[in-house]
N, C-alpha and C positions, 0 to 999 in steps of 0.2 A: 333041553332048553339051553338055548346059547349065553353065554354070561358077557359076551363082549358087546356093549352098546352102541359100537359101531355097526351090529348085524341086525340092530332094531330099527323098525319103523315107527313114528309114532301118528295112529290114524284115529283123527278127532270126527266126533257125530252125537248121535243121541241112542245110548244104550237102547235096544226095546226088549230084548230078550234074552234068559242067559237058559241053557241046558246042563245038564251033566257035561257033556263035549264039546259045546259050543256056544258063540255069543254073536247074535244079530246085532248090528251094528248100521243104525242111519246115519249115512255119512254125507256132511251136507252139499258134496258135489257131485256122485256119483250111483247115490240111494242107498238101498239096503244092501248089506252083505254078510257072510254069515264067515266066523273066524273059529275054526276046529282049535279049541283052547291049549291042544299042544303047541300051537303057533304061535300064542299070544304069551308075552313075557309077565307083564302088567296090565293091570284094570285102571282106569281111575275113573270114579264117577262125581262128577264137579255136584257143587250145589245147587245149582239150578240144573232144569230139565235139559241144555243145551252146549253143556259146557262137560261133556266126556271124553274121555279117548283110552284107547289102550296102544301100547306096544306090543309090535310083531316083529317077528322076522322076516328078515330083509325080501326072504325069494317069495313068502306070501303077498308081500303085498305089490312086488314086480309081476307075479302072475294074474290077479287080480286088478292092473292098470293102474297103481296106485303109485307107483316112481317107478321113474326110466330107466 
């Protein structure tokens, strides 16, 4: 897990699903996507149904079109 916050992303949506390994993630520009939770640094789930996001790292969410 990277501890430098400069190698995070942070990608906002609407949690729907979380597994053992992984977390679905509606993300309100680009749909669903699914984030293998070694990837993911932090969770946050806002209080209302629309207001989540978690922290990735950097190369997942460049691989997944998520920043250039």
């Amino acid at each position: 897990m990277s501890s430098n916050r400069a190698d995070w992303v942070k990608v906002e949506g609407v949690i729907e699903h979380e597994t053992e390994n992984a977390i679905l993630l509606d993300i309100h520009t680009v749909g669903k996507e699914w984030f293998p939770l070694s990837a993911v640094n932090e969770i946050h789930k806002g209080k209302d149904t629309q207001s989540d996001y978690i922290m990735v790292d950097a190369w997942i969410a460049k691989k997944k079109g998520l920043q250039g």
